[in-house]
C-alpha positions as CSV (number, residue, x, y, z in Angstrom):
1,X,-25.4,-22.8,30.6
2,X,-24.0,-21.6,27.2
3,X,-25.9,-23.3,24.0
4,X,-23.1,-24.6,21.9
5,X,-23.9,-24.1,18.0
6,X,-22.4,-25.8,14.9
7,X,-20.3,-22.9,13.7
8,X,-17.6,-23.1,16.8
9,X,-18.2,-27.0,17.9
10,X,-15.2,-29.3,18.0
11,X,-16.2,-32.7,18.1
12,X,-13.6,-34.9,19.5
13,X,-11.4,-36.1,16.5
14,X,-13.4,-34.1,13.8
15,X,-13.2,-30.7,12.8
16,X,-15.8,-28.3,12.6
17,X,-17.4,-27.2,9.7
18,X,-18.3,-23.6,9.0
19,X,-20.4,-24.1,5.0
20,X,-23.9,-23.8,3.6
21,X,-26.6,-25.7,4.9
22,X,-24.7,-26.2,8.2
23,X,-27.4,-26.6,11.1
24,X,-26.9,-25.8,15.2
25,X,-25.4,-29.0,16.8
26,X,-26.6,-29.3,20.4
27,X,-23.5,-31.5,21.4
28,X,-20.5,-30.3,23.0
29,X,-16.8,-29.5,22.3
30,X,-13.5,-27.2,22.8
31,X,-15.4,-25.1,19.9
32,X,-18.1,-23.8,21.4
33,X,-19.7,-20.2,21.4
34,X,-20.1,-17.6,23.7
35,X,-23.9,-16.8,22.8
36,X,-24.7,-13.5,22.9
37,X,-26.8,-12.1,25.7
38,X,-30.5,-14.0,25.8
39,X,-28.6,-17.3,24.6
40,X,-29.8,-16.9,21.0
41,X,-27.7,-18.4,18.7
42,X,-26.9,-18.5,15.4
43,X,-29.0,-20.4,12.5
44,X,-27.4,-19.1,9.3
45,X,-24.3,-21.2,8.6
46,X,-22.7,-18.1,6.3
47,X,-23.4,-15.2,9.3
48,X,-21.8,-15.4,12.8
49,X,-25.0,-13.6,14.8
50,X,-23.4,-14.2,18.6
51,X,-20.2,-13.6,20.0
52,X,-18.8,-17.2,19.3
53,X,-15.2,-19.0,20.1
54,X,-13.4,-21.1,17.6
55,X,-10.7,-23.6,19.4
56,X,-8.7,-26.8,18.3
57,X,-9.1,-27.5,14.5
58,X,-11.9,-25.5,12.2
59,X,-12.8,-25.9,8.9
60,X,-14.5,-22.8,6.5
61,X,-15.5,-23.8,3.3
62,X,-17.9,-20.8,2.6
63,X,-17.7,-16.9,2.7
64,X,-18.6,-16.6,6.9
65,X,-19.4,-12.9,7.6
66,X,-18.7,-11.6,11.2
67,X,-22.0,-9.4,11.9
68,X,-21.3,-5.8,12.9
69,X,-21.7,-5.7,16.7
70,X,-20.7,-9.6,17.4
71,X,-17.2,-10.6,18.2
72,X,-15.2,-14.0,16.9
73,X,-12.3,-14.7,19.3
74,X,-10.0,-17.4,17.6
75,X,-8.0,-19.3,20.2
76,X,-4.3,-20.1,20.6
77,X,-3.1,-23.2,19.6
78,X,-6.3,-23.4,16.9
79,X,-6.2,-24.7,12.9
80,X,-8.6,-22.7,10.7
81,X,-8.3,-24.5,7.6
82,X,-10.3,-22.2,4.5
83,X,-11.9,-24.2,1.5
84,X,-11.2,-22.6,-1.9
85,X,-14.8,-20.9,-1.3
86,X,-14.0,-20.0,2.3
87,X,-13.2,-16.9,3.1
88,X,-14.4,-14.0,6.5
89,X,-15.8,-10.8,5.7
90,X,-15.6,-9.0,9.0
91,X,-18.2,-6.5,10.2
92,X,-17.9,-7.2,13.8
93,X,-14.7,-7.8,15.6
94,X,-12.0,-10.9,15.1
95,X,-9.8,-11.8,17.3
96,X,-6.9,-14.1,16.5
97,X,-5.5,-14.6,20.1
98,X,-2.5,-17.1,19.5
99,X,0.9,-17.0,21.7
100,X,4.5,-17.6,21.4
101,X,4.3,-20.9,22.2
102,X,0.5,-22.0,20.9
103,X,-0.1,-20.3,17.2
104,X,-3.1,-19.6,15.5
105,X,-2.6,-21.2,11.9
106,X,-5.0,-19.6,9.2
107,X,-4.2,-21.8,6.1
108,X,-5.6,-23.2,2.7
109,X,-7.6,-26.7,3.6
110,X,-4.8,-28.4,0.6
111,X,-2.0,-27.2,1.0
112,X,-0.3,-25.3,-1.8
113,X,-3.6,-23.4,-3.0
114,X,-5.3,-20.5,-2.1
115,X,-8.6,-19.1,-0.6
116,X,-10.5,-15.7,-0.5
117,X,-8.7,-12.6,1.5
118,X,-10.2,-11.6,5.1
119,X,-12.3,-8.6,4.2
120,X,-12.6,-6.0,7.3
121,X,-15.5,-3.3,6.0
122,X,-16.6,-0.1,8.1
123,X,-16.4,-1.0,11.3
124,X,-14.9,-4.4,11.1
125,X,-11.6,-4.9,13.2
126,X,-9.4,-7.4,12.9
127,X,-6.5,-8.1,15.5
128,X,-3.7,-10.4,15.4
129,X,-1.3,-11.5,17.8
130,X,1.4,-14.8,17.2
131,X,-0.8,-16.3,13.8
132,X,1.0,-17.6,10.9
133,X,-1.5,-16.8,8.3
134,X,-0.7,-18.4,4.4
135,X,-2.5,-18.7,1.3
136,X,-5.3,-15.5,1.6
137,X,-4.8,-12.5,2.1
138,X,-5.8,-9.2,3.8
139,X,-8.3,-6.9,2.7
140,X,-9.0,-3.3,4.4
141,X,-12.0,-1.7,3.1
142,X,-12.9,1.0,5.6
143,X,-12.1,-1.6,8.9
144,X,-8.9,-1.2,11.3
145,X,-6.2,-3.9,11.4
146,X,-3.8,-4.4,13.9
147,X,-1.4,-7.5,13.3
148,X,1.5,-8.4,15.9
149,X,3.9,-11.4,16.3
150,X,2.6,-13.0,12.7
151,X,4.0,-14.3,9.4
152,X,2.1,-14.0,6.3
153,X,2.9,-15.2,2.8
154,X,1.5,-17.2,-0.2
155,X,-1.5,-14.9,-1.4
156,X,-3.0,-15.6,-4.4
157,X,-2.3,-11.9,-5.7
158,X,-1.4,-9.1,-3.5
159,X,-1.4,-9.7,0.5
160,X,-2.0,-6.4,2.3
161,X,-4.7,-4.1,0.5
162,X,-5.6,-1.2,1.7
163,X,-8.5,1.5,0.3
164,X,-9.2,2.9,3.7
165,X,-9.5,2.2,7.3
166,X,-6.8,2.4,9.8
167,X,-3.8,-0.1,9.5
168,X,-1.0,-1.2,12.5
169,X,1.3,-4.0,11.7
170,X,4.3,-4.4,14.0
171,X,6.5,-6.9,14.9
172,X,5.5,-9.2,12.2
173,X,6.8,-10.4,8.2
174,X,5.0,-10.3,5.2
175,X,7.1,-12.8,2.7
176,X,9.4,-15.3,3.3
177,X,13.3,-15.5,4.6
178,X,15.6,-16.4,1.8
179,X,15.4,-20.0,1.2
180,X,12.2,-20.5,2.4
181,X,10.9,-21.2,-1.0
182,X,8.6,-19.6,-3.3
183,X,6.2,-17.1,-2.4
184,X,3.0,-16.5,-4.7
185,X,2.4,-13.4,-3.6
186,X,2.3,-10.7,-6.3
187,X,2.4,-7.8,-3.8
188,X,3.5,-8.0,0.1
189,X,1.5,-4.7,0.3
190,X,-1.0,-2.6,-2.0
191,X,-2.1,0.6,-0.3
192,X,-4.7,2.9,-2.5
193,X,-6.9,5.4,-1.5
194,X,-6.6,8.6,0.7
195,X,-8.2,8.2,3.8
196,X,-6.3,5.5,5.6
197,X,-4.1,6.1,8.1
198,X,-1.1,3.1,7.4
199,X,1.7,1.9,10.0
200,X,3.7,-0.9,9.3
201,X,6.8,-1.0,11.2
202,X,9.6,-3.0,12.8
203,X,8.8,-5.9,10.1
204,X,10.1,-7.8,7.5
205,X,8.5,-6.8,3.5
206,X,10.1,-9.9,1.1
207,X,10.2,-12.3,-1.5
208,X,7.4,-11.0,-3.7
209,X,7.6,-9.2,-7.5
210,X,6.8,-5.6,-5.3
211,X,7.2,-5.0,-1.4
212,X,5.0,-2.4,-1.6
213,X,2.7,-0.4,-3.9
214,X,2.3,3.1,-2.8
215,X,-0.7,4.8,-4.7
216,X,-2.2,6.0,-2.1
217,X,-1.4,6.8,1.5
218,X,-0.1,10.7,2.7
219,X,2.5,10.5,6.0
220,X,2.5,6.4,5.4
221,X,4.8,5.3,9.0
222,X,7.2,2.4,7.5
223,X,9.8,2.9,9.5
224,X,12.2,0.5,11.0
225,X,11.7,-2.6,8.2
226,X,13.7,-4.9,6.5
227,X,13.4,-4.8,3.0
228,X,14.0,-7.6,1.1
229,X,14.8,-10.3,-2.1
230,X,11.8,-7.7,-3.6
231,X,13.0,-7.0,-7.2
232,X,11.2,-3.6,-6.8
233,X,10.9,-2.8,-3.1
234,X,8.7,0.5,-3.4
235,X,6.4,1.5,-6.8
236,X,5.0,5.0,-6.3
237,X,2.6,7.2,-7.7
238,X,2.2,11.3,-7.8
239,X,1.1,12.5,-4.2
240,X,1.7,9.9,-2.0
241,X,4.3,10.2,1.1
242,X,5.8,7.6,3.6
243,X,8.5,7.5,6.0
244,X,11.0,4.5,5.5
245,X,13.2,5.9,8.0
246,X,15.8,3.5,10.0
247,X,15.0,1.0,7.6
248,X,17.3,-1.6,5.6
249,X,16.9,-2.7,2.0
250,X,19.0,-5.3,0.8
251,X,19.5,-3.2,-3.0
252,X,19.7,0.1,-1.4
253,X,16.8,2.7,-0.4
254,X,14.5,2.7,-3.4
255,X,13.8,6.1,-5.6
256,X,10.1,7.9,-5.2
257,X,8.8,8.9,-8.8
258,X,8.1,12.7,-9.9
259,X,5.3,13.8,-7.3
260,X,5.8,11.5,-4.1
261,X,7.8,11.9,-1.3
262,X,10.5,9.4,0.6
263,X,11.6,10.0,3.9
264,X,14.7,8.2,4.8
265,X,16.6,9.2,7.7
266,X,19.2,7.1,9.7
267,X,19.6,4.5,7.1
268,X,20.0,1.0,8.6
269,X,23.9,-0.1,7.9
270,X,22.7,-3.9,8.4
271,X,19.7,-6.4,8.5
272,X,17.8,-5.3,11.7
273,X,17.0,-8.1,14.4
274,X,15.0,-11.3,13.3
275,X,13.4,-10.8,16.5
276,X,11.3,-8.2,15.2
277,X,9.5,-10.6,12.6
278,X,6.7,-12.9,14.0
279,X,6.7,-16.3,15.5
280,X,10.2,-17.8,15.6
């Protein structure tokens, strides 16, 4: 019989609560874990030890580190509500498994504020399918992202940052559609570093002071994008190089500064499909 611990239990009616000094609860619920092999299970609140499912409504209101070796599978149709403290530094694997029709939602505890980005290290790997995701970001330190069907937006400073690790984002929109308000974030993207290998394509980049800052990245795949209500769509630096090929931006293709390359072939004439930009 699986042991059911305090970091993934759903009590009926109440949410879980993943925070310091949180204990194993032997009851039962819809967020139960998956313990790793032996049953062990996990006894520090901030560390996720065993393979563990969150389901139905989940509440984070500390840093909660995936261990390296241990996956957290996030269920469709599931609320993870983040404190201002709460935040996941992933070491292990995550696994955001939403669908069209039952969304993960990853989103400040009071609405309107903000909490700590997701922070995937060396060997963390994050992957996202169907999530609407608001108020933290995205941090890639060394980990490997891969994001599909999902809307992001309202970071507290720049959403996507990359130093290094490997980065696929497809299918998804990082900003808002026009009208849909303000977004917070300073920077729908913020790639640095040399190492990482960056795709980000058949998305929607908007509604933030820069769509992208390029200072590091070499052969950077941004093809096929919209580009959008960004009042500088691409900053770059000497030495970087991306393709924005097939892409459309709403104030024309942007200029690359002395020493970095733009690719842009077959220019986009329109807006390409909303279909390519997350949940509907």
């Amino acid at each position: 019989m699986n042991k059911l611990l305090a970091l993934g239990l759903s009590l009926p009616l109440v949410a879980c609560v993943v925070g310091p000094g949180d204990t194993p609860d032997p009851g039962s619920g819809s967020g139960g874990t998956n313990p790793a092999p032996g049953g062990t299970g996990t006894t520090n609140a901030n560390h996720i030890t065993s393979n563990t499912m969150w389901s139905g409504a989940m509440d984070v209101t500390a840093e909660t580190t995936v261990d390296q070796g241990v996956t957290l599978t996030i269920a469709a149709g599931t609320t993870v509500k983040f404190g201002p403290a709460g935040s996941l530094v992933v070491n292990g694997n995550v696994d955001v498994q939403g669908t069209k029709g039952s969304v993960v939602n990853l989103v400040p505890a009071t609405a309107g504020t903000h909490f700590g980005s997701t922070a995937l290290e060396p060997g963390g790997t994050l992957t996202m399918n169907y999530a609407v995701q608001t108020g933290g970001g995205i941090r890639v330190d060394g980990g490997k992202l891969v994001v599909t069907n999902t809307r992001m937006s309202q970071a507290e400073g720049d959403y996507l940052v990359v130093g290094d690790g490997n980065v696929d984002v497809s299918y998804s929109a990082i900003g808002l559609e026009a009208g849909g308000g303000t977004d917070t974030t300073h920077c729908d993207m913020h790639f640095g570093g040399s190492g990482a290998t960056i795709k980000v394509t058949h998305s929607n980049i908007s509604t933030s002071s820069y769509g992208l800052m390029l200072y590091g990245g070499n052969n950077v795949d941004l093809t096929n994008n919209n580009w959008f209500n960004n009042p500088i769509q691409i900053d770059t630096t000497a030495g970087v190089s991306a393709d924005i090929s097939g892409g459309w931006f709403d104030k024309g293709a942007p200029s690359a500064s002395g020493g970095a390359t733009l690719t842009y072939n077959t220019p986009a004439a329109n807006r390409l499909p909303a279909t390519m930009a997350g949940p509907q």
